[in-house]
C-alpha positions in Angstrom: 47.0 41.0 107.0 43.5 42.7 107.1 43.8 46.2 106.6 41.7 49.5 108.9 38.7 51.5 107.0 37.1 54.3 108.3 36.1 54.1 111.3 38.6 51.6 112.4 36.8 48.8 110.8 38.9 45.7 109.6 38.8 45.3 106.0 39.0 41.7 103.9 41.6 42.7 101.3 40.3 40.0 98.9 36.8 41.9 99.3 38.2 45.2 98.8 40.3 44.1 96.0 37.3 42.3 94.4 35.5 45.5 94.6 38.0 47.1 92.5 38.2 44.7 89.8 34.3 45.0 89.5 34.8 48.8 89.4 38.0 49.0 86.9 37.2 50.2 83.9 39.7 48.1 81.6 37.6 45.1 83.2 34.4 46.8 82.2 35.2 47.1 78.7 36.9 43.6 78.2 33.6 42.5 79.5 31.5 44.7 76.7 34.9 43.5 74.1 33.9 39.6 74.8 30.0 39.8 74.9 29.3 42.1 72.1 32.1 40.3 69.7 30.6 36.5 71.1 27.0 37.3 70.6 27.5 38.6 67.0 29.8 35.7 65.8 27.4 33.5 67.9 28.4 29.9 66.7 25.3 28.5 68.1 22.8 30.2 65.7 25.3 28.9 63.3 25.3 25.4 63.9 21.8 24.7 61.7 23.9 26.0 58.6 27.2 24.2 59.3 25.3 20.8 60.2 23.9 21.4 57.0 27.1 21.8 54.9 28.8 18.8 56.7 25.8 16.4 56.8 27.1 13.0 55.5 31.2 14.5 55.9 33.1 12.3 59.1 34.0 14.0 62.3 37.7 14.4 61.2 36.8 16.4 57.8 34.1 18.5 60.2 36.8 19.9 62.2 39.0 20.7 59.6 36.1 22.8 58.4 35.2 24.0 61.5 39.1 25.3 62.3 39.5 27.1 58.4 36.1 28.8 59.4 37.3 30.0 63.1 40.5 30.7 62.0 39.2 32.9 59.1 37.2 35.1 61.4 39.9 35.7 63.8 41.9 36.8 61.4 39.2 38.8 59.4 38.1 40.4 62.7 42.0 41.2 64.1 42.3 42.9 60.4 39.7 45.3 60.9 41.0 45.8 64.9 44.5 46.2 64.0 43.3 48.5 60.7 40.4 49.9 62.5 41.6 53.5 63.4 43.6 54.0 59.7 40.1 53.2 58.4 38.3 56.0 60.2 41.1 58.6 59.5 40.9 57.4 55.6 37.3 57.5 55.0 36.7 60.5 57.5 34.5 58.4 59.3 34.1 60.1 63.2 33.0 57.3 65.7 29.6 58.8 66.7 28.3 58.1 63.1 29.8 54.4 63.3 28.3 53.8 66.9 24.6 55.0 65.5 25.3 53.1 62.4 26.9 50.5 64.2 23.6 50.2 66.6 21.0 50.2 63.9 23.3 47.2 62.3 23.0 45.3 65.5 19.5 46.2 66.3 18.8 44.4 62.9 20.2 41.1 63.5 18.9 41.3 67.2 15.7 41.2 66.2 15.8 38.5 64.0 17.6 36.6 66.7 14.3 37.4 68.7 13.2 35.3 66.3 15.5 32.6 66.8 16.3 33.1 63.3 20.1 33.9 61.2 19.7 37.3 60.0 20.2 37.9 56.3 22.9 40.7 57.4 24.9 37.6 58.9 23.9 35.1 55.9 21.7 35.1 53.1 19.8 32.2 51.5 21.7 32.6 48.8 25.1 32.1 50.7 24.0 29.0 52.8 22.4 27.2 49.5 26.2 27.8 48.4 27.5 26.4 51.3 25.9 23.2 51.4 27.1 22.6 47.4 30.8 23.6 47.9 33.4 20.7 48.9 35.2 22.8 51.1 33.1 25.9 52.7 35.4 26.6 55.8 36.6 30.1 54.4 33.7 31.0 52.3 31.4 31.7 53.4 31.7 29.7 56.8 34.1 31.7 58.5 32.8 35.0 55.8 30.6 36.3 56.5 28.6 33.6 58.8 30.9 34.0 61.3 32.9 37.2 60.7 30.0 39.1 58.8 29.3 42.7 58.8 27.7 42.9 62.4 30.7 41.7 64.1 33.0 43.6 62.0 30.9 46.8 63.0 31.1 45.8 66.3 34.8 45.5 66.4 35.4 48.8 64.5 33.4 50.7 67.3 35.3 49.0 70.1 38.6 50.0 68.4 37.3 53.7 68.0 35.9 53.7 72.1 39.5 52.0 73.1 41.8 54.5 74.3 45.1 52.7 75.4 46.9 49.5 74.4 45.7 47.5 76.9 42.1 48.1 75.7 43.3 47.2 72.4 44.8 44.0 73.6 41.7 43.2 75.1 39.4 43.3 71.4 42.0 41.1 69.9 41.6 38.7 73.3 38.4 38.5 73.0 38.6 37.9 69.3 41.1 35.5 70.4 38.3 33.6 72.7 35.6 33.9 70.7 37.3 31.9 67.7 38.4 29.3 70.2 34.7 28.8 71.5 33.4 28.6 67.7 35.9 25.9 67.1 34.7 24.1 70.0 31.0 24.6 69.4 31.5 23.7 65.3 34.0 21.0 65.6 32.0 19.6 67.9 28.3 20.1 66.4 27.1 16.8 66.6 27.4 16.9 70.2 26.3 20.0 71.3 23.2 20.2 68.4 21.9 16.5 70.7 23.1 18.0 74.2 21.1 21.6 73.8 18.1 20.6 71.5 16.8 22.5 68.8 14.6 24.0 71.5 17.7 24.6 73.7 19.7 26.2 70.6 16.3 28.5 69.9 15.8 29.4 73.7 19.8 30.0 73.9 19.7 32.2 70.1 16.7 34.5 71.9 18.5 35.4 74.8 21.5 36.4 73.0 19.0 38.3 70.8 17.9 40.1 73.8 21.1 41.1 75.2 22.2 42.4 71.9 19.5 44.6 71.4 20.3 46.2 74.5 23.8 46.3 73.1 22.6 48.0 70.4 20.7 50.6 72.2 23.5 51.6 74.1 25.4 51.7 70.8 23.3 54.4 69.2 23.0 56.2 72.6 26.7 56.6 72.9 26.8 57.9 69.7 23.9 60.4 69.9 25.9 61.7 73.6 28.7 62.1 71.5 27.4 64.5 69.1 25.4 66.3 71.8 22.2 65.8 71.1 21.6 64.1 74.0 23.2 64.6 77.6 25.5 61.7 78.6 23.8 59.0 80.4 
């Protein structure tokens, strides 16, 4: 039954309560949870250097690696969530200066994404020309730190630090949750997607997550500058 606004006009209640979800700031902040985890993991920029390390392995042993490496970073990154506030009150660490850390971090690898290229805070040379010799690189450094590396860890910690109630909490670890099902499906099934997207389809797709990370990682540093006060809140 439609409902009366003001005015006596006849309200849809699916567009009013659409509205609301829009407006609800648990859904706003699962939103910011899932894109700011997803584009640091990003599986796609990853799936030069796994191709790599499984060249010449069948499609089986591939996604055995390709589950130890998701698995590894949801469980890395649901560490730091679950362990992310003991940290700060152990090390002293106040979440301004991790959110302007946090954003110089992300504003890094951004860049380089710009670039269409892995940055060396997600993997070094050094770490991929390790990959490709071990026999078994789903942990290390697959899953750490390629996909779990320091930028998503940040990332996570200052989530944990902006969530204030449990279901907040529940939704880093869901999105953590998602993210590590999507790598699976991306890495498992490399082959497929490397010939469906291109490399020119991987490089456009790498530079727009780029893009919308470095916007991520403005806001990140100006949160963390309103918080100290130098600057009013936006």
């Amino acid at each position: 039954m439609n409902g009366m606004g003001e005015w006596g006009v006849i309200l849809d209640p699916h567009t009013v309560s659409l509205a609301g979800l829009k407006d609800s700031a648990y859904v706003r902040f699962s939103v910011l949870a899932l894109s700011s985890i997803f584009f640091l993991v990003d599986p796609f920029a990853a799936l030069p250097t796994f191709l790599a390390v499984t060249a010449g392995v069948d499609a089986q042993r591939r996604r055995k690696m390709a589950w130890k490496a998701s698995v590894t970073a949801l469980v890395v990154l649901s560490a730091f969530a679950v362990a992310g506030q003991y940290i700060f009150k152990m090390f002293g660490i106040t979440l301004p200066a991790f959110e302007i850390a946090g954003g110089v971090i992300l504003l890094l690898i951004g860049l380089d994404m710009l670039e269409a290229k892995r940055s060396p805070t997600q993997e070094s040379r050094e770490e991929a020309a390790e990959a490709a010799l071990k026999e078994d690189a789903g942990i290390v450094p697959l899953g750490i730190p390629m996909l779990a590396g320091p930028g998503a860890i940040t990332s996570v910690m200052v989530l944990v630090g902006q969530a204030q109630t449990k279901w907040q909490m529940l939704a880093i670890l869901a999105s953590i949750l998602i993210t590590a099902a999507i790598c699976y499906l991306v890495l498992g099934n490399s082959d497929r997607v490397a010939r469906a997207l291109g490399e020119t389809g991987v490089r456009i797709l790498v530079r727009i997550m780029g893009l919308l990370l470095v916007a991520l990682a403005v806001q990140y540093f100006v949160n963390g500058m309103a918080d100290l006060g130098v600057i009013a809140k936006p």
